[in-house]
N, C-alpha and C positions, 0 to 999 in steps of 0.2 A: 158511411163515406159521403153521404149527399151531405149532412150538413156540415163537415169539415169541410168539403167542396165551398157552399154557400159562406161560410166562416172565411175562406181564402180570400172569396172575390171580394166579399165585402170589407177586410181588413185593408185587401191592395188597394181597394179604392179610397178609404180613409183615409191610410197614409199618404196615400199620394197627395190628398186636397188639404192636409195637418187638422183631421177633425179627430183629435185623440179621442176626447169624452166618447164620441159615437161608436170607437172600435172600444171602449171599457165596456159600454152597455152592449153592445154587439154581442163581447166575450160572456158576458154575466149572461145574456139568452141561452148562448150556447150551452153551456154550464145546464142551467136552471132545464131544458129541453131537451138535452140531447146526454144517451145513455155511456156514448165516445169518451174516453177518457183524451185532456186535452195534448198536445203531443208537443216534441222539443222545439219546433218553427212556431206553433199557435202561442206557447206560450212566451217566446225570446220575443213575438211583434206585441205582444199586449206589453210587455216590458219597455219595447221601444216607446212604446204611447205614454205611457209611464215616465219616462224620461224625457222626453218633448216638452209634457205640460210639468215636471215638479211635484206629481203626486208621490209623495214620498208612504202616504198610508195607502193608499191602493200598493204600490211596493213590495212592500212588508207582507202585506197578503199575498199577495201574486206567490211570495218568494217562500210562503210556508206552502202555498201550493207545489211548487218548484218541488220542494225538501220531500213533500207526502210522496208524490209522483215519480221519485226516484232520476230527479231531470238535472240534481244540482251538477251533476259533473259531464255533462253536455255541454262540449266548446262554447255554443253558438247562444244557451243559455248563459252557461255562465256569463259569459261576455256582457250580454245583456244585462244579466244581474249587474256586474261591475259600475257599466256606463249610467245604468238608471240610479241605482243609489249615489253616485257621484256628481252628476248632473241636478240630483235631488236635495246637494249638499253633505249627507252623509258617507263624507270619506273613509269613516273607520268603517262602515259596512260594507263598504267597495272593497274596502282592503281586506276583513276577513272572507270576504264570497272569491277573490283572487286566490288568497291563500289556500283554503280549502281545497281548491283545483290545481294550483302551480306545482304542489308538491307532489302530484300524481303523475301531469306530463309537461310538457315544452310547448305548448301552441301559443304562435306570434300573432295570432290575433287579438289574443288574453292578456298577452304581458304587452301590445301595445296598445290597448282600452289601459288597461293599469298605468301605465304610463304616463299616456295623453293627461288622466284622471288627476294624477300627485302634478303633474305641470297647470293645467287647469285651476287647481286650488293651491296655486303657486308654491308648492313642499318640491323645493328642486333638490332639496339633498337627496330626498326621496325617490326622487323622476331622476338623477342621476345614478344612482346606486342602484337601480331597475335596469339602466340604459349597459351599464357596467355588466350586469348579470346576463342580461342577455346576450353582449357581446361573447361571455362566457359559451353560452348556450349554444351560440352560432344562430339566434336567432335574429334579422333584420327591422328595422325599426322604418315603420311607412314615411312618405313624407310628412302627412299630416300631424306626425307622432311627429318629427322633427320640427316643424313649425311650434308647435303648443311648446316644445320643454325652449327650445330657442326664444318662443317669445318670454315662457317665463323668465330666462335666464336675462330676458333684455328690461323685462320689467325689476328686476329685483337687481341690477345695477352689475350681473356678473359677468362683463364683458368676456374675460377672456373665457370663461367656459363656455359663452356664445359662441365663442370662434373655433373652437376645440371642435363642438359639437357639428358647426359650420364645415370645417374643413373632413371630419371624420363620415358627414352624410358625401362631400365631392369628393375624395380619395379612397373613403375603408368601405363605403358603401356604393359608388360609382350612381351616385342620382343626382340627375339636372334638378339645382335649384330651382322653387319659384320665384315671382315675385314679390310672394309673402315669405319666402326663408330671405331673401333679400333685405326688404323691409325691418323683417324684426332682426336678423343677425345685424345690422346699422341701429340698434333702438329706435327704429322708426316704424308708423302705423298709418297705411292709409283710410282719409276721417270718409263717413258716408258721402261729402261733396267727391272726393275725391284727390282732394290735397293730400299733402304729408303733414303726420305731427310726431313730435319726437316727444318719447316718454321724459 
């Protein structure tokens, strides 16, 4: 218990300051020292560090860990899995570590990581047909999940499914637009000065 204790403090404070590498070698201490088998929180934030920097082979490890540990079908893991391999560029891996999980139950946190992920690497047939299925489901799509397929849909010229999407977050889902669903449902982006630019 102490050193998952010491593992906690020290990973919050990593993340907090984005010193990924520090919570990898943190984790590998842990590991290497302590008799503690790692648990589904320890291992879902070494994932997120994973996913910050693009370590796509720490990843892959982590995720045979995951699989030994019996952690893969852990929401908060899997999740994890999803957004690091996807953020690491491998979207077919996102998509089978989704798969494995979605067929078991309905969590909107899962299928809105999967989401976000297919709009992100701009596959909006795919971010649509996700968004479709969970309308199914009756599960809710965050804003920020509305932003990413929105923006996809503005970067890839599909106006009016921008606006489908636009109008179904302010009537079917009852959520105050931001600035940024504003912005991308117009195909527009604001630049770091702070101007606008239109794709």
């Amino acid at each position: 218990m102490v050193a998952r204790w010491i593992w906690c403090r020290g990973e919050s404070s990593f993340l907090k300051h984005g010193t990924n590498d520090d919570i990898i070698y943190l984790f590998n201490l842990f590991r290497s020292d302590c008799s503690e088998n790692s648990d589904e929180f320890i291992l879902a934030s070494i994932l997120n560090a994973c996913a910050n920097s693009a370590l796509i082979r720490q990843c892959r490890c982590i995720h045979s860990l995951v699989f030994r540990t019996e952690h893969s079908r852990r929401f908060c893991v899997a999740s994890a899995l999803v957004d690091a391999y996807a953020k690491c560029g491998d979207i077919a891996a996102a998509e089978s570590a989704f798969t494995a999980v979605s067929s078991e139950t309905d969590d909107d946190i899962l299928y809105n990581t999967m989401l976000t992920a297919y709009a992100n690497h701009g596959l909006i047939e795919e971010a649509l047909s996700l968004y479709q299925e969970m309308a199914n489901l009756q599960l809710a799509p965050t804003p920020a999940t509305f932003a990413a397929v929105i923006s996809a849909c503005s970067h890839l010229r599909l106006v009016e499914q921008g606006k489908l999407l636009f109008s179904s977050m302010l009537f079917e889902q009852g959520m105050n637009p931001t600035r940024a669903n504003y912005d991308r449902s117009s195909g527009t982006e604001r630049s770091p000065s702070g101007s606008k630019r239109r794709y």
